[in-house]
C-alpha positions in Angstrom: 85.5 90.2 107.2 88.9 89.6 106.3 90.5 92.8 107.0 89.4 96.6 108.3 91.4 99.4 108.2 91.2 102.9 109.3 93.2 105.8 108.2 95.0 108.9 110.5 92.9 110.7 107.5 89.5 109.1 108.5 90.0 109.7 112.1 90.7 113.1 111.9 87.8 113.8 109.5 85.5 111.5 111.3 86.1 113.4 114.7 85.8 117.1 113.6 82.8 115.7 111.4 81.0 114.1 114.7 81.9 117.4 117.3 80.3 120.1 114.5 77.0 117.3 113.6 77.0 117.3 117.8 77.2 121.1 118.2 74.4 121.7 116.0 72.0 119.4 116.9 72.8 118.5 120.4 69.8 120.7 122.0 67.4 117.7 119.4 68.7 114.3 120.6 67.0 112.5 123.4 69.4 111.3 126.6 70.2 108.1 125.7 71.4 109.7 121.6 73.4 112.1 123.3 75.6 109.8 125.3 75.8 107.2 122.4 77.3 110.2 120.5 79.8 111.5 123.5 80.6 108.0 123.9 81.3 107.6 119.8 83.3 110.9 119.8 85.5 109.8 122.5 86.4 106.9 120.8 87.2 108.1 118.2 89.2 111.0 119.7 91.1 108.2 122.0 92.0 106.5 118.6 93.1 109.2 117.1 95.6 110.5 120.3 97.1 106.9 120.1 97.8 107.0 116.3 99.2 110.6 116.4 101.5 109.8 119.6 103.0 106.4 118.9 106.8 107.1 118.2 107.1 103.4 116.7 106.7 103.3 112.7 104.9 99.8 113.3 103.4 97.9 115.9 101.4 94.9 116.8 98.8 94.2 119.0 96.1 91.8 120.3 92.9 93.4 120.7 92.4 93.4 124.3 96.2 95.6 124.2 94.5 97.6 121.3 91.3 98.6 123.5 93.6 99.1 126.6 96.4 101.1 124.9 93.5 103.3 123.4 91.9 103.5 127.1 88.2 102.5 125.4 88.2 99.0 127.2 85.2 100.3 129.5 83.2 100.8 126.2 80.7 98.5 124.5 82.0 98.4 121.2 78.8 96.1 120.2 76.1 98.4 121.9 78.3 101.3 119.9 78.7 99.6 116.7 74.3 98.8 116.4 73.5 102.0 117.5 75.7 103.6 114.6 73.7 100.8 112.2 70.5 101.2 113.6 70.7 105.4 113.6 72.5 105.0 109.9 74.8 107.9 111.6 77.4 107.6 108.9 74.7 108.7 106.5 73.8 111.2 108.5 76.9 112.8 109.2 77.9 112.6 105.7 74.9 114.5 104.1 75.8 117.2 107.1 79.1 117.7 106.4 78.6 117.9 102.5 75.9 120.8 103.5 78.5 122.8 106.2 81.8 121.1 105.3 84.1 121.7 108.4 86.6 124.7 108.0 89.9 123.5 107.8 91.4 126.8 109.0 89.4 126.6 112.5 90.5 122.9 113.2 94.3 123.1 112.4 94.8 125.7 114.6 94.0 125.3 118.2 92.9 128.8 120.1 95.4 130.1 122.4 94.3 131.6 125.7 94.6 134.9 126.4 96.8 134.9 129.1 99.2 132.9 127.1 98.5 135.2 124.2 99.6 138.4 126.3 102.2 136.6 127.4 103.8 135.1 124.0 103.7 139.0 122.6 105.9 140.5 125.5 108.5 137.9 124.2 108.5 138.6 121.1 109.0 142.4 121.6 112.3 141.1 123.6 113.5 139.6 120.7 112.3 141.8 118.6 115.8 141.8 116.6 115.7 137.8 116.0 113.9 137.5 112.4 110.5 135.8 113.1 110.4 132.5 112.5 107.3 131.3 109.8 104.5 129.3 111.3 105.0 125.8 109.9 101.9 124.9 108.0 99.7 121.9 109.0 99.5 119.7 106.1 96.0 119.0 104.4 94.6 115.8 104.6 91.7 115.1 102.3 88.6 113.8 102.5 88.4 110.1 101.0 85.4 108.5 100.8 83.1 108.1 104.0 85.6 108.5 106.6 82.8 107.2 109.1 82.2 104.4 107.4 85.5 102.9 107.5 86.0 103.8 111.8 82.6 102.1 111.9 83.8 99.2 110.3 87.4 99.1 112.2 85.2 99.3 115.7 83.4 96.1 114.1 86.6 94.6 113.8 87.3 95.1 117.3 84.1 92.6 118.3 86.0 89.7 117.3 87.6 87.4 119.7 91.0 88.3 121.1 92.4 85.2 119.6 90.8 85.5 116.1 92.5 88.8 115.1 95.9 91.4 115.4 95.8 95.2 115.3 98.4 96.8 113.4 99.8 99.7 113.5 101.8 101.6 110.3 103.1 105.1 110.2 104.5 106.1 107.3 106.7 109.4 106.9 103.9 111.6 107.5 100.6 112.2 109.2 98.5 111.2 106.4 100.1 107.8 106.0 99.2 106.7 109.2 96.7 103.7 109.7 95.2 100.9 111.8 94.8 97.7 110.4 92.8 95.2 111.5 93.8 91.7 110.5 91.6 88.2 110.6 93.9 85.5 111.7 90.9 83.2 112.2 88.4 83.2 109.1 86.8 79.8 110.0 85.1 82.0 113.2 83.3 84.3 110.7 82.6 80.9 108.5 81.3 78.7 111.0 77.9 79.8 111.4 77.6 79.5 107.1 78.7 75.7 107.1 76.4 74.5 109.9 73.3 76.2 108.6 73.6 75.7 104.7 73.0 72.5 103.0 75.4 72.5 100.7 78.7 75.7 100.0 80.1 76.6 96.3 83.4 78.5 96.8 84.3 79.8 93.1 87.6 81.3 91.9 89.7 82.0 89.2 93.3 81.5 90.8 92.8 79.6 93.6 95.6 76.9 93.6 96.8 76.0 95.7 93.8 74.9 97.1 94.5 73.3 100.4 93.9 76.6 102.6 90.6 77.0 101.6 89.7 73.5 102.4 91.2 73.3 105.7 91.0 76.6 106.9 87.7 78.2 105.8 85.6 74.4 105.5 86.6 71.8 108.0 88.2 74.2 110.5 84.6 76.0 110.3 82.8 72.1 111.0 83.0 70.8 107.7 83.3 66.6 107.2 86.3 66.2 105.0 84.7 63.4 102.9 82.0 65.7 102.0 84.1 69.1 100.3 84.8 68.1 96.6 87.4 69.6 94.6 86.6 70.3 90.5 88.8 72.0 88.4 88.1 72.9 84.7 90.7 72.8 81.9 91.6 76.1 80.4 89.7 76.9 77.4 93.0 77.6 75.5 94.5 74.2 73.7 97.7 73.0 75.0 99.8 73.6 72.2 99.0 77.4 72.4 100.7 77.9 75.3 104.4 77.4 75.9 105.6 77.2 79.5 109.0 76.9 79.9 111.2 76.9 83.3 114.8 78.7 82.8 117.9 77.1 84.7 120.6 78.2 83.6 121.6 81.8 81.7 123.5 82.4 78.5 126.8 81.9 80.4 125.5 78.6 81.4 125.3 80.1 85.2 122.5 79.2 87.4 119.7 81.2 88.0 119.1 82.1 91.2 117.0 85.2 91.9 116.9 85.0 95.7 117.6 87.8 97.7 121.4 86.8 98.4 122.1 86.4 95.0 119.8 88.6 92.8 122.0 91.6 92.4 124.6 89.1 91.0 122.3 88.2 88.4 121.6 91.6 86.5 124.2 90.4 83.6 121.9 87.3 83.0 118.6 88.4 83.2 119.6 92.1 81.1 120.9 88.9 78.1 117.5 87.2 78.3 115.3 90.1 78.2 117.1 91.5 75.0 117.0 87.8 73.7 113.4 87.6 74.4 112.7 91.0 72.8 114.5 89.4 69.5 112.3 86.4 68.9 109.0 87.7 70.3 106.7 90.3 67.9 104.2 91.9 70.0 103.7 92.5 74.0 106.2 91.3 76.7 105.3 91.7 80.5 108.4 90.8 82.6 107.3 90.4 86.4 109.7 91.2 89.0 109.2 90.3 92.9 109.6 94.0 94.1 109.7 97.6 93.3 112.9 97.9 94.5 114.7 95.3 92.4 112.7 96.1 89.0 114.0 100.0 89.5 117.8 98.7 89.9 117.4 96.7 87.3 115.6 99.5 84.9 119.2 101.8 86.3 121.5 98.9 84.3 119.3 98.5 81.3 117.3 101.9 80.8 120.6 103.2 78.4 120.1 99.8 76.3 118.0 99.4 72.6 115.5 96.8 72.8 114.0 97.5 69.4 110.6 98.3 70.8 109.1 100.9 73.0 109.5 100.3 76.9 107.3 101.1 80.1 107.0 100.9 83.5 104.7 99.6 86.3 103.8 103.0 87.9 103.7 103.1 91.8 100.4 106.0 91.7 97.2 103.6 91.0 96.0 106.8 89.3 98.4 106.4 85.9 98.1 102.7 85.4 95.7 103.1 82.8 97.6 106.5 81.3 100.6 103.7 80.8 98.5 100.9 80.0 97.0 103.1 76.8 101.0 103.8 75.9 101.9 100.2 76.1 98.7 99.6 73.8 98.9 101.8 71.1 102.7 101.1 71.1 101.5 97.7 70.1 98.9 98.4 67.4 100.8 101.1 65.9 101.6 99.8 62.1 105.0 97.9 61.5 105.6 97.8 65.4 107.6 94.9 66.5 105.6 95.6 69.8 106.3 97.2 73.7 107.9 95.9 77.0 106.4 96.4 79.9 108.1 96.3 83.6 105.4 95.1 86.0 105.3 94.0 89.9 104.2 91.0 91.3 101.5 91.7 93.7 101.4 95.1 91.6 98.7 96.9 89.9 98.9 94.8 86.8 99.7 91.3 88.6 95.9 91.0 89.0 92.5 91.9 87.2 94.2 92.9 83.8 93.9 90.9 80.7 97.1 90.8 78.1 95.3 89.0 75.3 96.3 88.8 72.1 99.3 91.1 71.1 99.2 92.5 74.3 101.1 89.7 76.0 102.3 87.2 73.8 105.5 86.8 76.3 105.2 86.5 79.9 108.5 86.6 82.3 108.1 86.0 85.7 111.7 86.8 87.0 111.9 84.5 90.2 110.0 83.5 93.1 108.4 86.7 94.6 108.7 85.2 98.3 106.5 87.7 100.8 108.7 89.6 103.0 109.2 87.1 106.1 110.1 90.0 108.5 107.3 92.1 107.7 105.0 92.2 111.1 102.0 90.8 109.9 103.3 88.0 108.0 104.8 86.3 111.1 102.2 87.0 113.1 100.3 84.6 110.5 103.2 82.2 110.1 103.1 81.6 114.1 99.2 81.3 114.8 99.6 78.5 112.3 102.3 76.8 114.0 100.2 77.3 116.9 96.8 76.0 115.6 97.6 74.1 112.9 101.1 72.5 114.1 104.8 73.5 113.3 105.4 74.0 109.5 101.6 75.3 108.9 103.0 78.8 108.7 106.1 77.9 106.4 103.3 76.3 103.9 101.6 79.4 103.7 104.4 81.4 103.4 104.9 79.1 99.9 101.8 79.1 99.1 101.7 82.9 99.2 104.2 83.0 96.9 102.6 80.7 94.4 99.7 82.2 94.4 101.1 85.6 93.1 103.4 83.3 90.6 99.4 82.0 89.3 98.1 85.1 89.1 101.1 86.5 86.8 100.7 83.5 84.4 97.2 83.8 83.8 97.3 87.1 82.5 98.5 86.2 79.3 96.2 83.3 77.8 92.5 84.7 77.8 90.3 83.3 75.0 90.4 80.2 73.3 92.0 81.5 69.7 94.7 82.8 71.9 98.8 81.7 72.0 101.4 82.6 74.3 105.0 81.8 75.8 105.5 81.9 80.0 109.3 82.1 81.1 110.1 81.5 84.8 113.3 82.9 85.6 114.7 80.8 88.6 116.1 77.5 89.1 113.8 76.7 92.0 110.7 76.8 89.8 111.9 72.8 88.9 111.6 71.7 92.6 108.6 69.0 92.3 106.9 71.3 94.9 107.1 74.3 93.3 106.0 72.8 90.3 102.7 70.9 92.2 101.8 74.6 93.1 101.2 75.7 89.1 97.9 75.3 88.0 97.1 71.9 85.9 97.3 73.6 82.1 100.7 75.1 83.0 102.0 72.0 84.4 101.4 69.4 81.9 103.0 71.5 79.3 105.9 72.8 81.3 109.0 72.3 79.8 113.0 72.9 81.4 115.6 73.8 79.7 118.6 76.2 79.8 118.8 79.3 77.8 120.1 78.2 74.5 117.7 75.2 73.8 114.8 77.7 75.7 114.8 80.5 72.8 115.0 77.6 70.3 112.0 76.4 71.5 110.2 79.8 71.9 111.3 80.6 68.2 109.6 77.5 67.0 106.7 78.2 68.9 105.9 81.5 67.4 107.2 80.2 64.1 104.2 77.7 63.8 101.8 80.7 64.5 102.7 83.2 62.1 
């Protein structure tokens, strides 16, 4: 288990879903059900208290602070988690609440006494004059999924070891956004048990350079003997000179390229020269890759008025139109006498990963600096300093890079997909010819990869696509 997370959505579900299953059946469970269930309610109600009342946007804890802010650190989350299993109570509960879905109407609204009913209407005939204010409306939160199955799984989480694993907390702007997140620090504890028991392990990947975490942190931190884990790499089916990598130092101006975040902004005038450049001497598919959201919509403000000869699209933020834009960018393509489509992506985005641009689909890839994680966010230095802890000072800074890298990797390989296949990889940044950066790529980028500044870069990209045509 690398992760569990569960949902202000899933909570509230899961609790009105438990207290109506409970209400009709409660006079057919034995003793010892019954309290399981109270108890599981409970929980679930103190989890749900702590996510609606937190004022903080994010917070962090261990998971002995977790189970103590939530008061459930008198309950047996292993005894609660098996009996859940053992009962298969999220299948129950599901099937129920399909049959007699909750009202909505009677679990929004909480019933006023009548006292304070009485009470509330002799006010309101005193200022009878003031224009009655409208109730605000609660807003609807739908059902995703099994919400049970995902609290059950987050109570699972909680069984780890206090050390192994941090509980976050994120709220977003409103109710719905809200969420617990469990996250594994340790994955050599859930590990261990696999390396001392099986003769021999096979762990298979498609991007998984650089390669050192796995080894150290999921094999010989688990009990592994180092001289025993060997490392085999295949080549890449596609033939060296189809593929063109090519590192970018300098810009047309002859300026350095620098795409970090103190400098970025500065470099809009560059990169807006390149991509029109790259437009010229490419037919078919371009994917340019920037490191955020934030900076690929500023610089889509500065370029969105400019004619690029081909139609343009955009990496949408709602997973529900990627493939709506992904047809677009296609029949763009294929459409007769096209000189092909650009297409605005995200590193770490919905098309960084698990999407193939063969063919005409990407015969350009542009990876527009280093896409460094944010090192402020919560989580990531909560990583960064277990490793310094556990693995000695600079453990955390390596993963950091390697982060980084790894989303670089996942970019390239998006392009080159089946051995007839051809295409050019630009990497926007000086940094990308630091020897280290460089030992990160994976072994058919690097013993291709060329550097060069931007007039002898486009002279080699022409040539390139010159031989293929």
């Amino acid at each position: 288990m690398h992760a569990a997370e569960v949902s202000y959505g899933h909570l509230y579900h899961a609790l009105h879903q438990m207290r109506s299953y409970k209400e009709k059946f409660s006079s057919r469970f034995s003793a010892k059900n019954l309290l399981m269930i109270n108890q599981f309610i409970y929980v679930i109600n103190q989890l749900f208290s702590l996510i609606d009342n937190e004022n903080s946007r994010i917070e962090i804890f261990t998971i002995d602070n977790f189970v103590s802010a939530a008061k459930i650190d008198n309950y047996n989350m292993f005894k609660l988690v098996s009996f859940c299993k053992d009962s298969r109570l999220a299948h129950k509960i599901r099937s129920y609440s399909i049959k007699y879905p909750v009202d909505e109407s009677t679990i929004n609204k909480p019933k006023t006494p009548g006292l304070k009913t009485f009470l509330a209407s002799i006010e309101n005939k005193k200022n009878n004059s003031k224009t009655p204010q409208p109730e605000k409306e609660a807003p609807k939160i739908p059902v995703v999924g099994n919400p049970m199955l995902a609290v059950i799984s987050f109570l699972e989480a909680l069984t780890n070891a206090c050390e192994d694993g941090r509980i976050l907390l994120k709220k977003g702007i409103e109710k719905p956004q809200y969420k617990f997140q469990f996250m594994l620090l340790n994955p050599s504890s859930r590990f261990e048990d696999i390396v001392k028991e099986a003769r021999s392990i096979i762990v298979a990947g498609g991007t998984m350079k650089p390669i050192a975490e796995f080894r150290d942190r999921l094999l010989i931190n688990s009990g592994a003997a180092p001289e025993r884990i060997v490392e085999f790499s295949c080549d890449h089916i596609v033939p060296p000179e189809n593929i063109l990598p090519i590192v970018m130092t300098k810009g047309a101006d002859k300026e350095s390229l620098l795409f970090n975040f103190e400098k970025r902004m500065s470099m809009g005038g560059s990169l807006k020269k390149i991509i029109l450049q790259v437009c010229k001497v490419v037919t078919g598919g371009i994917v340019v890759f920037f490191p955020s959201y934030q900076y690929e919509n500023w610089i889509w403000q500065q370029m969105k008025d400019l004619q690029f000869g081909r139609a343009v699209f955009r990496e949408p933020q709602s997973a529900s139109m990627v493939d709506s834009v992904l047809q677009k960018y296609e029949n763009a393509i294929k459409r007769p006498n096209s000189q092909g489509a650009l297409l605005f992506s995200v590193v770490g985005g919905k098309l960084s990963e698990g999407l193939n641009f063969s063919d005409d689909l990407g015969r350009c890839v542009v990876v527009v600096g280093l896409p460094y994680p944010n090192v402020k966010a919560v989580d990531l230095k909560e990583k960064m300093e277990y490793l310094d802890r556990t693995e000695g000072s600079g453990a955390g800074q390596k993963f950091y890079e390697n982060q980084c890298m790894k989303a670089v990797n996942q970019c390239i390989g998006r392009a080159v997909r089946h051995r007839n296949d051809f295409a050019a990889v630009l990497l926007l940044d000086e940094r990308y010819n630091r020897m280290s950066v460089k030992n990160a790529l994976p072994n058919w980028i690097k013993r291709s990869l060329k550097t060069c500044e931007y007039e002898e870069c486009f002279k080699q990209i022409t040539q390139f696509f010159t031989r293929r045509k």
